[in-house]
C-alpha positions as a LaTeX table, in Angstrom:
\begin{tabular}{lrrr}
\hline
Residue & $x$ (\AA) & $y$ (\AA) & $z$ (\AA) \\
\hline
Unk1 & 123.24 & 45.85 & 117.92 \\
Unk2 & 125.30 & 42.64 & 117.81 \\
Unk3 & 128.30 & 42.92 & 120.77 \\
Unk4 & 128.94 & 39.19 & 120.65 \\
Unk5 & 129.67 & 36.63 & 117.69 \\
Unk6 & 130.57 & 32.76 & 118.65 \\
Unk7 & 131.21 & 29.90 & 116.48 \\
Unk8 & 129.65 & 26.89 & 118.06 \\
Unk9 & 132.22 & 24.91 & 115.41 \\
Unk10 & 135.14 & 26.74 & 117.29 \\
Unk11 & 133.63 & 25.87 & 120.86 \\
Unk12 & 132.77 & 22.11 & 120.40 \\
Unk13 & 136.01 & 21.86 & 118.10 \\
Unk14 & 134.27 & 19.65 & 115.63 \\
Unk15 & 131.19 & 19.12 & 113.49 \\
Unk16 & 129.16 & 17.36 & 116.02 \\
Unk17 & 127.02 & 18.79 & 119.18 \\
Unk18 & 126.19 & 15.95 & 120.53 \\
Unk19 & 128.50 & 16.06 & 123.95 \\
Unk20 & 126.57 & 16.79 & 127.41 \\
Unk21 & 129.67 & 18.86 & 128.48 \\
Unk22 & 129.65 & 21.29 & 125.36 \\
Unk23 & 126.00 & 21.74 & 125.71 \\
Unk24 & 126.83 & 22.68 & 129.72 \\
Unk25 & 130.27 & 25.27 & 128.55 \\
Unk26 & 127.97 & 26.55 & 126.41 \\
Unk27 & 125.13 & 27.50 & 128.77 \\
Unk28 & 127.66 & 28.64 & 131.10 \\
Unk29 & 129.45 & 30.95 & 128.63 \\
Unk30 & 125.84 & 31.81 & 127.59 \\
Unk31 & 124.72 & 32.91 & 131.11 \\
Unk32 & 127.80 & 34.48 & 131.96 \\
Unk33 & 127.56 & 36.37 & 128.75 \\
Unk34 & 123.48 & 37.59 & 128.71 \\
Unk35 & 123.82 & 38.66 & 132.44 \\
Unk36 & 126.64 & 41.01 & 131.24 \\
Unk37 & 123.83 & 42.30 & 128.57 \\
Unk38 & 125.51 & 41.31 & 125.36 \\
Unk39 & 123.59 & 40.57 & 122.77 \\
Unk40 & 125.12 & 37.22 & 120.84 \\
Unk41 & 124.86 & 35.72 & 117.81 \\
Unk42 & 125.44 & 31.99 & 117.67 \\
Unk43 & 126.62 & 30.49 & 114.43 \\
Unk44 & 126.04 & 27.04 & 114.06 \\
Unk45 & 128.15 & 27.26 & 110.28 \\
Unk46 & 129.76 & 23.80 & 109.72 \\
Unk47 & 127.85 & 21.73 & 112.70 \\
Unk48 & 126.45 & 18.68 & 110.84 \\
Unk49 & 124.70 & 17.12 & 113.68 \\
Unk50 & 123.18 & 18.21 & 116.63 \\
Unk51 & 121.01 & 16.73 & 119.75 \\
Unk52 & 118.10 & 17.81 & 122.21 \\
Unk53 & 120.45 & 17.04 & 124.66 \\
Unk54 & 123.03 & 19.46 & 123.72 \\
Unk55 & 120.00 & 22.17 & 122.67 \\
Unk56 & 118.41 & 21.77 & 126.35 \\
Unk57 & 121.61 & 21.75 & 127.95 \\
Unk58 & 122.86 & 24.93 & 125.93 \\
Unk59 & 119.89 & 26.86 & 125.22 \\
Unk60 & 116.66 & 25.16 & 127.09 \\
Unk61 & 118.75 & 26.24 & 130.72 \\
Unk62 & 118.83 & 30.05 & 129.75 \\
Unk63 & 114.17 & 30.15 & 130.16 \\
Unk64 & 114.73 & 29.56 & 133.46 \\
Unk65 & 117.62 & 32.21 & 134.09 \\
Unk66 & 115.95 & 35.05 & 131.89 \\
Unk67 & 112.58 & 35.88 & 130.51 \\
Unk68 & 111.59 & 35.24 & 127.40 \\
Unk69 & 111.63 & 38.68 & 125.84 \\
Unk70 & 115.05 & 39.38 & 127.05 \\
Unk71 & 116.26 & 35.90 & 125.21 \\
Unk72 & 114.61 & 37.08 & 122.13 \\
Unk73 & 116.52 & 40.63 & 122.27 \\
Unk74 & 119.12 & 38.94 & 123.06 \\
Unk75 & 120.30 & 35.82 & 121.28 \\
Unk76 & 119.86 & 35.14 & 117.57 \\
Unk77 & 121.20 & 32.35 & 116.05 \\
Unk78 & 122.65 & 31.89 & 112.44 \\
Unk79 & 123.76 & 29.33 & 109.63 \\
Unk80 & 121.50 & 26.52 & 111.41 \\
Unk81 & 120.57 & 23.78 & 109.25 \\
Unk82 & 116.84 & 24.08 & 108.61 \\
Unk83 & 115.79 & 20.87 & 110.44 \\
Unk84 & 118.11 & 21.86 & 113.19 \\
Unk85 & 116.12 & 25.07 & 113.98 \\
Unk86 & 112.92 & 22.91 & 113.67 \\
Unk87 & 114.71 & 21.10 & 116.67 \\
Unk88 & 115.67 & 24.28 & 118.20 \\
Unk89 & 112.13 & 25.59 & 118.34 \\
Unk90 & 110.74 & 22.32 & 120.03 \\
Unk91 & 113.44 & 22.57 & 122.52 \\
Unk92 & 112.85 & 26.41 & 123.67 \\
Unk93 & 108.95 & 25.49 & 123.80 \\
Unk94 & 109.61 & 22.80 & 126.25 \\
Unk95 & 111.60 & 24.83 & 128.18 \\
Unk96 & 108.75 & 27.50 & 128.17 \\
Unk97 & 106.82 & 25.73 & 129.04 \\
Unk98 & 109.04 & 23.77 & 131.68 \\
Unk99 & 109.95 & 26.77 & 133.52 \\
Unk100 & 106.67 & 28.19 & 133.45 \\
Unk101 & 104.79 & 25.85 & 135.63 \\
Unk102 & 107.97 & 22.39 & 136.56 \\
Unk103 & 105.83 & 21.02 & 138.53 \\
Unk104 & 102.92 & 20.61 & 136.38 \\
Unk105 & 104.84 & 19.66 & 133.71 \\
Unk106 & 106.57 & 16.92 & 135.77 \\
Unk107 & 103.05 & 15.74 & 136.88 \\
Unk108 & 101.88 & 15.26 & 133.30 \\
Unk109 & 105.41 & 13.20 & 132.48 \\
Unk110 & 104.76 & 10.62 & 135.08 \\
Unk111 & 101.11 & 10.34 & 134.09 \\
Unk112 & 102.14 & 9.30 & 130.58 \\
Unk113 & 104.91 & 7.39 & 131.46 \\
Unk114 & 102.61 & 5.34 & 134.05 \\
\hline
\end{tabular}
């Protein structure tokens, strides 16, 4: 049961999510919005470009505010660019993972980086 429908096009006001502070007004109308219980559809119809900056800002936040079965009921997301959602995924895994275990993840960061 969809209760929710938001053009991303509409929020961002162009074709382009690539802006830290759209990726953070989205999160924030995204939490707002899920801890009401409304299930939202986000349509990404018209957005040419889009970075893991914006994704983690917008969508990687919400793993650690809700669990990842009440995302999936949740959130669905439409007319996104094939490659995009490729992006999408790799974003929500880090964030999994992320907010799973921080600390561990952090750990393994610095050890790569040196």
């Amino acid at each position: 049961m969809l209760s929710m429908w938001l053009s991303i096009y509409s929020l961002v006001g162009n074709s382009f999510c690539t802006n830290v502070d759209d990726g953070q007004l989205l999160y924030d109308w995204l939490n707002r919005t899920l801890k009401a219980k409304q299930v939202i559809a986000l349509d990404f119809q018209n957005i040419e470009i889009i970075t893991p900056t914006f994704l983690n800002i917008a969508i990687g936040q919400l793993y650690r505010d809700f669990a990842v079965e009440f995302i999936r009921a949740h959130l669905t997301v439409v007319n996104m660019l094939p490659e995009d959602m490729a992006l999408l995924k790799r974003v929500v895994d880090t964030a999994k993972l992320f907010y799973s275990d921080p600390e561990r993840l952090q750990n393994s960061i610095n050890e790569i980086s040196g």
